[in-house]
C-alpha positions as CSV (number, residue, x, y, z in Angstrom):
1,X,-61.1,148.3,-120.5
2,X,-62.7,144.7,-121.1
3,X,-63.2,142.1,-118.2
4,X,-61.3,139.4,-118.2
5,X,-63.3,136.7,-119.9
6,X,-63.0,134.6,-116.8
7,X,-63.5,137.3,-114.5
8,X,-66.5,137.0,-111.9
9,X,-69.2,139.7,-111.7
10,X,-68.3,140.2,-107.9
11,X,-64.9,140.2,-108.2
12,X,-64.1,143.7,-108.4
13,X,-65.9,144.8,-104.9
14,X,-63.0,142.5,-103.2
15,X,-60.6,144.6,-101.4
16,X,-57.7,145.2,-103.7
17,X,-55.3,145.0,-100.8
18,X,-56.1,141.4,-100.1
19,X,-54.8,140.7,-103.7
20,X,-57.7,138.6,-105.0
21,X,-56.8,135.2,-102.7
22,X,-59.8,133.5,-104.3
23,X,-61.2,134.7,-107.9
24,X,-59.5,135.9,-110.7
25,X,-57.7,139.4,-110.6
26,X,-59.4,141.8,-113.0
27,X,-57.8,143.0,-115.9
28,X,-57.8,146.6,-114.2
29,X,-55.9,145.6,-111.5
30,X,-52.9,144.2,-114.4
31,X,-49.3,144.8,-114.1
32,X,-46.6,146.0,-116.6
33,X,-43.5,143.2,-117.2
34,X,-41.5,145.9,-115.5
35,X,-43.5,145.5,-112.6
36,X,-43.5,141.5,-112.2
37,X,-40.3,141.4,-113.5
38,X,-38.7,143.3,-110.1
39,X,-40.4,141.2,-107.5
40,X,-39.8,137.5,-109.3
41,X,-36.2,138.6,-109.7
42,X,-36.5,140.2,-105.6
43,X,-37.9,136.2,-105.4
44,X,-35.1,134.5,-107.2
45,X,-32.9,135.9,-105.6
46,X,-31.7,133.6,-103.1
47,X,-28.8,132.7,-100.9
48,X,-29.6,128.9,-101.3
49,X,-29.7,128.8,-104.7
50,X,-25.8,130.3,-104.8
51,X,-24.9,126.9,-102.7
52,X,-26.4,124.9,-105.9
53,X,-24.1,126.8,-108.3
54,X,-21.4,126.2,-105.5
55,X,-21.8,122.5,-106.0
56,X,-21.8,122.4,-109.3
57,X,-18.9,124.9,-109.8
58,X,-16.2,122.4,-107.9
59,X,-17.6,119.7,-110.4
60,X,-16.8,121.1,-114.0
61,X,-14.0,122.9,-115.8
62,X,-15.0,126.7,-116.6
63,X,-16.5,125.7,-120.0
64,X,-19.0,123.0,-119.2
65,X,-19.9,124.9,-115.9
66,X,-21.8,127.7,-117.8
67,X,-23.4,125.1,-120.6
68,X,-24.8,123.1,-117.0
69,X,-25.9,126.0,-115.7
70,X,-27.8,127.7,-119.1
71,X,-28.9,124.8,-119.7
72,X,-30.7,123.7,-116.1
73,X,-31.8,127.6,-115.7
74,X,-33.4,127.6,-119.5
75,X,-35.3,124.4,-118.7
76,X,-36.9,126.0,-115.2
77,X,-37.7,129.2,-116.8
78,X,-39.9,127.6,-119.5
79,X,-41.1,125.6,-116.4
80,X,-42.2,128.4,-114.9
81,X,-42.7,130.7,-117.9
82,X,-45.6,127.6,-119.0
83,X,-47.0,128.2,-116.1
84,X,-46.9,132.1,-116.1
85,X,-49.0,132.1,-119.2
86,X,-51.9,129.9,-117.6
87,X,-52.1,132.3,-114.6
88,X,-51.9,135.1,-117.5
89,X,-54.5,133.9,-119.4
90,X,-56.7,132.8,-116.6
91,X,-56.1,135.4,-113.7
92,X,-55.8,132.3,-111.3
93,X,-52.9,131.2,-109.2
94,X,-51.8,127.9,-108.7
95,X,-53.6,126.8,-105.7
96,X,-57.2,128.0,-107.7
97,X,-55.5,126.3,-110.6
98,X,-55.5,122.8,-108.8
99,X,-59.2,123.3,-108.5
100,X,-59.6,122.2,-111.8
101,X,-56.9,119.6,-111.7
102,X,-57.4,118.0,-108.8
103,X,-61.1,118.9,-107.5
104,X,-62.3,121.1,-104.5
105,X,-61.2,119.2,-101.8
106,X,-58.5,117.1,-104.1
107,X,-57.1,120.8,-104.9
108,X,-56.2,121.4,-100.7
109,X,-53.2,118.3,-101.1
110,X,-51.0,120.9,-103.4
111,X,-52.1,123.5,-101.1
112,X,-50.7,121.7,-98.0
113,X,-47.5,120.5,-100.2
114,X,-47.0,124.3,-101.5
115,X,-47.8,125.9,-98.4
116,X,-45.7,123.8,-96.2
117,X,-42.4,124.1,-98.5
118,X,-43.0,127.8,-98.6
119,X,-42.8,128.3,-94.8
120,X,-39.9,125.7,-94.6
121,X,-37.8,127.9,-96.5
122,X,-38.9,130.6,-94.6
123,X,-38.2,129.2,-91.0
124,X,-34.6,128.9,-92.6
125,X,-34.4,132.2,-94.0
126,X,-35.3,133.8,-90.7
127,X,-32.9,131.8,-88.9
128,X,-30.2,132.3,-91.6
129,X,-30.2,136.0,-91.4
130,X,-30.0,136.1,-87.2
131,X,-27.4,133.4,-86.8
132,X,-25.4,135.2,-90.1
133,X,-25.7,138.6,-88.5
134,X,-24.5,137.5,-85.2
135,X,-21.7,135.5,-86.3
136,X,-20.4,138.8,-88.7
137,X,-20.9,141.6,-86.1
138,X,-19.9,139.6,-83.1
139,X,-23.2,140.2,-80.8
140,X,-23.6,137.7,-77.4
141,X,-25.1,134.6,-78.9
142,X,-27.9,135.4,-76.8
143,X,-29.4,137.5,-79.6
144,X,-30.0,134.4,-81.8
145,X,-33.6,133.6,-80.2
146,X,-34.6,137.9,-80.2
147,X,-33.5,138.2,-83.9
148,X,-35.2,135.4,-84.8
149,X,-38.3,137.0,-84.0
150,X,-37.7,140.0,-84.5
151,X,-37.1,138.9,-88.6
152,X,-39.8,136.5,-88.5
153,X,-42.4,138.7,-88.1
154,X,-40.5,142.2,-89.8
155,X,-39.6,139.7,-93.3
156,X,-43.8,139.3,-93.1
157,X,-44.5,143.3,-93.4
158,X,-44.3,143.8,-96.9
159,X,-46.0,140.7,-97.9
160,X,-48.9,141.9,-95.4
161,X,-49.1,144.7,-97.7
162,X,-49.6,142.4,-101.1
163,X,-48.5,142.9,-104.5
164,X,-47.5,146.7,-103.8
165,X,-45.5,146.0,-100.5
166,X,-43.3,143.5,-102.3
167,X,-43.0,145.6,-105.3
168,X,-42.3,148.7,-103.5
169,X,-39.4,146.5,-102.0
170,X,-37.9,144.5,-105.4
171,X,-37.6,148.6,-106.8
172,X,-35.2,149.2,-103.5
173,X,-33.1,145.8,-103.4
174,X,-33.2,144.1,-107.0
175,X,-30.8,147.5,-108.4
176,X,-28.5,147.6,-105.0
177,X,-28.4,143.9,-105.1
178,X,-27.1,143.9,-108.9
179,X,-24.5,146.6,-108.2
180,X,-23.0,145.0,-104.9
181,X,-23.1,141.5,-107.4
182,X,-20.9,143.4,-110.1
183,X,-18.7,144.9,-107.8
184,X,-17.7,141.5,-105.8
185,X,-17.9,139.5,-108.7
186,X,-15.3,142.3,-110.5
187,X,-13.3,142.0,-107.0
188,X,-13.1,138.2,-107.7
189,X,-12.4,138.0,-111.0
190,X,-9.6,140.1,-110.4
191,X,-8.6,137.6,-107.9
192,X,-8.5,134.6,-110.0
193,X,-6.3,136.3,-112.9
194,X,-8.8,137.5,-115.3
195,X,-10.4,135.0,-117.7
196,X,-7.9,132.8,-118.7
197,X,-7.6,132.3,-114.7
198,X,-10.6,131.1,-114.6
199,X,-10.5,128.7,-117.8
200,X,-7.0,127.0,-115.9
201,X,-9.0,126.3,-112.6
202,X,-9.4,122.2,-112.5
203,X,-12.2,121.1,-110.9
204,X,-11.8,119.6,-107.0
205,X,-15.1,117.4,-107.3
206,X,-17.2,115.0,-109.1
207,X,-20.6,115.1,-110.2
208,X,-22.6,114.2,-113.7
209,X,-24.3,116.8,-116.2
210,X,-27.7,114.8,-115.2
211,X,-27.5,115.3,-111.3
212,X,-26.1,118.9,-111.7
213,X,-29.0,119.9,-114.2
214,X,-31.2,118.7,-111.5
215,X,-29.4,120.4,-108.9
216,X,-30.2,123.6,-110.8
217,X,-33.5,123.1,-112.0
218,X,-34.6,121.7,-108.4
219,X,-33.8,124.2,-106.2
220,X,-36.0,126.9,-106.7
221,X,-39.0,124.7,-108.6
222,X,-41.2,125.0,-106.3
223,X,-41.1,128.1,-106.2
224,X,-41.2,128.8,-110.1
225,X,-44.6,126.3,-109.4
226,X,-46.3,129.2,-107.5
227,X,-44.7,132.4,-109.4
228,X,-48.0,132.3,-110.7
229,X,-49.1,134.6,-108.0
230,X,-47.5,137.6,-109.5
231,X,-48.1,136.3,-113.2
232,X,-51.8,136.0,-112.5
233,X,-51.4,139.8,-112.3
234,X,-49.8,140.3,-115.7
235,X,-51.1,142.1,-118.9
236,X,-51.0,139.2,-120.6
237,X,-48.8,135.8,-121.8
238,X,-46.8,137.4,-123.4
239,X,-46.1,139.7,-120.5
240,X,-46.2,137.3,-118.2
241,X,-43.4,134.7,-120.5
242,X,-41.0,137.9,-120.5
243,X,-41.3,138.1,-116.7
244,X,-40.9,134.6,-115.6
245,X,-38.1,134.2,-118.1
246,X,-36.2,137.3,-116.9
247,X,-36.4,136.4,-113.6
248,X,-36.2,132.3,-113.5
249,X,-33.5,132.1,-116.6
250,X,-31.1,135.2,-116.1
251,X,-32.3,135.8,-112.5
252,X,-31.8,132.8,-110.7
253,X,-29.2,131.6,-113.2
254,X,-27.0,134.6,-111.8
255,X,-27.2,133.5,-108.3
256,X,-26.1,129.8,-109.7
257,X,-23.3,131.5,-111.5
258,X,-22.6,133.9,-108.2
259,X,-22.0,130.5,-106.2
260,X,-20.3,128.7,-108.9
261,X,-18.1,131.5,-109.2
262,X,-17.0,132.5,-105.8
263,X,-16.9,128.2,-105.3
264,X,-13.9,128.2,-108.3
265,X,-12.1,131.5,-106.4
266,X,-13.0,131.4,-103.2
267,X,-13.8,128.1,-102.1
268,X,-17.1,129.4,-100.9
269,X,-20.5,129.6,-102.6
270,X,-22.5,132.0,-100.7
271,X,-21.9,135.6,-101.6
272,X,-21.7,136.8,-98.0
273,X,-18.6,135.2,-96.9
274,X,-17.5,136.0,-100.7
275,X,-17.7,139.7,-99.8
276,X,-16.2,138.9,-96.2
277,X,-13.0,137.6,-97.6
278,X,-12.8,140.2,-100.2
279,X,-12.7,142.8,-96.9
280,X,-16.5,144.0,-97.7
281,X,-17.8,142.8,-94.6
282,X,-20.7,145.5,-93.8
283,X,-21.5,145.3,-98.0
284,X,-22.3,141.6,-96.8
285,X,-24.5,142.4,-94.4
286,X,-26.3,144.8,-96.2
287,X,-26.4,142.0,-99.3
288,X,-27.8,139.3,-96.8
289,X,-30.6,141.2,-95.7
290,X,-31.7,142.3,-98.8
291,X,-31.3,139.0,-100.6
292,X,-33.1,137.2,-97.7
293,X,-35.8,140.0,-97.4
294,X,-36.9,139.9,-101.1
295,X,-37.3,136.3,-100.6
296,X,-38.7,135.8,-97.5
297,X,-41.5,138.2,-98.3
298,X,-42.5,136.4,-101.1
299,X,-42.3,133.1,-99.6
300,X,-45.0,133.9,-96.9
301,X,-47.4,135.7,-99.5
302,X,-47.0,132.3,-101.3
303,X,-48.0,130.0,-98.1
304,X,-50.8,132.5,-97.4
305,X,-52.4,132.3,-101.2
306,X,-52.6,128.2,-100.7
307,X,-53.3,128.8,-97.0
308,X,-56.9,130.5,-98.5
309,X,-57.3,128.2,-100.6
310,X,-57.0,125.5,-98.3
311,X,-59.6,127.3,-95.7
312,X,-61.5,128.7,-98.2
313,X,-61.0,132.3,-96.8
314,X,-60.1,135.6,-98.3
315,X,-58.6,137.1,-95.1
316,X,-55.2,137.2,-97.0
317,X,-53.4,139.5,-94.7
318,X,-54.6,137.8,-91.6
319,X,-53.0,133.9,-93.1
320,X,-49.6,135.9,-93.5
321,X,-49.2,136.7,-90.1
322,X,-50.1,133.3,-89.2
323,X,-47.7,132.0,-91.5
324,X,-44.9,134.1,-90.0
325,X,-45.6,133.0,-86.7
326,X,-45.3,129.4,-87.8
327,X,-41.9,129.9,-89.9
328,X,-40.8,132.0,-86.6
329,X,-41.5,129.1,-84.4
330,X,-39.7,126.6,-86.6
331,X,-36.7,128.8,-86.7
332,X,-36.9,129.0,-83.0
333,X,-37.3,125.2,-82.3
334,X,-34.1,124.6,-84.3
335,X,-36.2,122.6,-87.3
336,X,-34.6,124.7,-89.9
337,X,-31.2,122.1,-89.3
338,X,-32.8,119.1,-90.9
339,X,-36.2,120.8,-92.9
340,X,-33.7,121.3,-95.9
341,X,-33.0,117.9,-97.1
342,X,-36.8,117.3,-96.7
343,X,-37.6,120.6,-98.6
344,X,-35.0,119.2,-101.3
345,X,-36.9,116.1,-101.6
346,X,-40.0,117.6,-101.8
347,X,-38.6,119.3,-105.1
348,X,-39.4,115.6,-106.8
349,X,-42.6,115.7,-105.8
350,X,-43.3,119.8,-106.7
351,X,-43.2,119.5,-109.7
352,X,-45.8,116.6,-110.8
353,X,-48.1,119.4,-109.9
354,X,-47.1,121.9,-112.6
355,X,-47.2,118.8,-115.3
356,X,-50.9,117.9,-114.3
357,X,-52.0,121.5,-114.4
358,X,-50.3,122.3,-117.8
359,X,-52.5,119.3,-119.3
360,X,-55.5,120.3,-117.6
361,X,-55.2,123.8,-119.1
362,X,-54.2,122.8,-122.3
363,X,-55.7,119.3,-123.1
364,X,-58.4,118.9,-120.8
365,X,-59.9,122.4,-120.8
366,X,-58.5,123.6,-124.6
367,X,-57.4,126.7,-123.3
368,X,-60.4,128.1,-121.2
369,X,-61.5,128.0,-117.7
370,X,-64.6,128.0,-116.7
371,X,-65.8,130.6,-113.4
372,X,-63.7,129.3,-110.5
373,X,-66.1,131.5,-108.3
374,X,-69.1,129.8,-110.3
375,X,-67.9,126.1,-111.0
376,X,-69.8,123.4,-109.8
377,X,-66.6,120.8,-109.3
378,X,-65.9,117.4,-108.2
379,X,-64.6,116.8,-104.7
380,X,-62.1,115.1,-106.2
381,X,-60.7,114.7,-110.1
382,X,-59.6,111.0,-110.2
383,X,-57.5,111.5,-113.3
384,X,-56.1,114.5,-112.0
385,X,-55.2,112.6,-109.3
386,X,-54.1,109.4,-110.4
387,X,-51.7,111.5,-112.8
388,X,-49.7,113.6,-110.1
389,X,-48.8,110.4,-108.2
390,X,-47.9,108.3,-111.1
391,X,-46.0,112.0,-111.9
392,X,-44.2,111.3,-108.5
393,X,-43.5,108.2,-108.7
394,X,-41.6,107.9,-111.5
395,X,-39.1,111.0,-110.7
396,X,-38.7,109.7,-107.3
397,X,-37.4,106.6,-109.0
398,X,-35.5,108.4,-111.8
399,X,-32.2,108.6,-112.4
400,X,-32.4,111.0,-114.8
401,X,-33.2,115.0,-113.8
402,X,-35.9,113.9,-111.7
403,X,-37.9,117.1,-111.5
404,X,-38.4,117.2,-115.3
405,X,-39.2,114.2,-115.3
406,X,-42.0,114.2,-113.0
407,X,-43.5,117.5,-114.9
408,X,-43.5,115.7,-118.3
409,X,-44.8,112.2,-117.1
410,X,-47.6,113.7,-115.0
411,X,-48.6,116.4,-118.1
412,X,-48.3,112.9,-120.5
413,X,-50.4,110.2,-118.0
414,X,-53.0,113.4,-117.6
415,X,-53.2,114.2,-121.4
416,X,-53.5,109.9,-122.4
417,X,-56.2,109.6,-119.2
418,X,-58.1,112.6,-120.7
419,X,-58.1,111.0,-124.7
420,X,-58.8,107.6,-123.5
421,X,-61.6,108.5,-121.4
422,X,-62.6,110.9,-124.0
423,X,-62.6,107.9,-126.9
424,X,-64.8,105.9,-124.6
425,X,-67.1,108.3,-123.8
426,X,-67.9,108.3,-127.6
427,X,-67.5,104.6,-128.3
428,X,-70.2,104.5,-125.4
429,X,-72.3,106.7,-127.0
430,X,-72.0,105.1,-130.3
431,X,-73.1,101.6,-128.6
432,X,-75.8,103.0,-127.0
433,X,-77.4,105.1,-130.2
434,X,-77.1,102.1,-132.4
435,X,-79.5,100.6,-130.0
């Protein structure tokens, strides 16, 4: 088989179990959609995201509820899909990505925004599956703290492992997960009197198209921003585009219906106490864990690929740990409480990033990167730069979907920066050979 054109000469004698932190991954080391496709959907499947659908079910009739949510999951998996193809193409994640977009040291400020949102989300996780399990089983509250821990560090295991761990996982939990969906979901429709049940349900609260769109497509953005970590590892686009889409479109837009759903019947979004009042109490439990456990996995292995980055090491295994420890101690410390409104907002200022690396990919670099492991770079790329905050700016001011608006205003500043520079670059040299 042919190296990857970017691939470096040295990259192959890396230890395959640290999953290539810093170079690209060789096209040996390439997986099938089938592959990818189990751990994004293991990654998109997320107890959070059901409490987005939940908000938006109450809002709509039955009708304009699905055309809200197909439409707000379509637009994040081409989000992420856009970005699956660079890391395709390129073998390189995003936080090696932003080398080139922002510069070597310019490249560490979407590692520390990354990173940080990734072990927010997994302090909550942690502390969502102890406080869950001890309200549902009735243990001494005592056990919070111990359980705490005890996931912290046992979420991390399979994400030590790398690619295979989490795979080996997603093969497990994405089928059980589907099947205990269909059978509550059956249960509930049931419940509601069938179909045309559902289409007499009036909705209970308000909200517009534009803020629910955003609800969907925010959520779990920053997220499809780093699914480039498995992508990188795909055959090629076109594999990778299949897997992003299967997991970000029908993947996390079945969680968002799961909420909306069990919001309409059930007056409750999360598919836990969904199953609890449907009498399937221990099937809760069991969907909990797995639903938090494919996440949470892949939440860590993403804080510990921009945690390399960001110290410039390839001791992948040995960040993951660290990373576990930290999202353990914020659990403990009770930060998880107020960390998801700030992880919310930092969904306006995710996104910027995927914009600016889209036209650096496309416009800037026409399609081809050079060596990452070879590339003499700038400390930091001005334009690059200058781009992702005017990005930010404008969606945190928006009052349209503010996420997509900060993707396309950052990719459009980045691509007019790049022209205009380009133009006088050559109006320059025109000046100067007419003298």
């Amino acid at each position: 088989m042919t190296a990857h054109p970017n691939a470096h000469p040295d990259s192959h004698p890396i230890p395959q179990e640290q999953d290539y932190p810093l170079s690209p991954v060789p096209m040996d080391q390439r997986k099938s959609v089938w592959s990818m496709g189990l751990i994004l959907l293991g990654f998109t499947f997320f107890t959070a995201t059901m409490w987005a659908g939940g908000s938006v079910g109450v809002s709509f009739d039955f009708t304009t509820m699905l055309l809200v949510l197909a439409v707000g999951n379509l637009l994040l998996g081409l989000y992420a899909a856009a970005l699956g193809y660079i890391a395709a193409k390129t073998g390189l994640n995003t936080a090696l990505m932003s080398r080139f977009t922002f510069g070597e040291l310019g490249s560490k400020l979407s590692d520390v925004i990354l990173g940080f949102t990734q072990i927010g989300w997994y302090a909550w996780g942690t502390a969502t599956m102890a406080i869950l399990l001890v309200k549902l089983t009735g243990l001494p509250e005592s056990l919070t703290t111990p359980l705490m821990v005890l996931f912290g560090f046992g979420f991390c295991v399979t994400a030590f492992i790398g690619y295979r761990g989490l795979e080996w996982l997603s093969r497990i939990a994405v089928p059980a997960m589907i099947i205990l969906v269909a059978v509550s979901m059956s249960i509930a429709t049931d419940a509601a009197g069938g179909l045309s049940g559902l289409l007499a349900i009036t909705p209970t609260d308000d909200m517009t198209v534009a803020a629910a769109i955003t609800l969907v497509f925010g959520t779990f953005v920053s997220g499809g921003t780093q699914a480039t970590n498995w992508t990188r590892f795909a055959k090629s686009g076109r594999t990778a585009v299949i897997a992003t889409l299967l997991a970000f479109f029908l993947g996390n837009g079945l969680m968002t219906l799961i909420g909306a759903f069990g919001a309409l019947v059930y007056q409750q979004a999360d598919i836990v106490d969904i199953m609890v009042a449907q009498g399937l109490a221990t099937l809760g439990i069991l969907m909990l864990f797995l639903n938090l456990w494919t996440t949470q996995d892949n939440t860590v292995y993403n804080f510990a690929v921009a945690g390399c980055n960001l110290l410039r090491t390839r001791r992948r295994k040995m960040v993951t740990v660290a990373g576990a420890a930290i999202g353990t101690l914020l659990a403990v410390m009770g930060m998880y409480e107020w960390l998801i409104p700030f992880l919310v907002l930092l969904g306006t200022f995710i996104p910027p990033i995927g914009g600016v690396i889209m036209a650096s990919y496309f416009v800037g670099y026409r399609q081809r990167y050079p060596d990452v492991t070879t590339a003499t770079l700038p400390a930091f790329n001005a334009p690059g730069l200058a781009a992702y905050v005017i990005g930010s700016a404008v969606a945190y001011t928006s009052p349209w979907i503010a996420p997509i608006v900060g993707v396309l205003v950052a990719a459009t500043a980045y691509s007019a920066i790049l022209v205009v520079s380009q133009a006088v670059r050559e109006r320059r040299a025109q000046v100067l050979g007419a003298l």
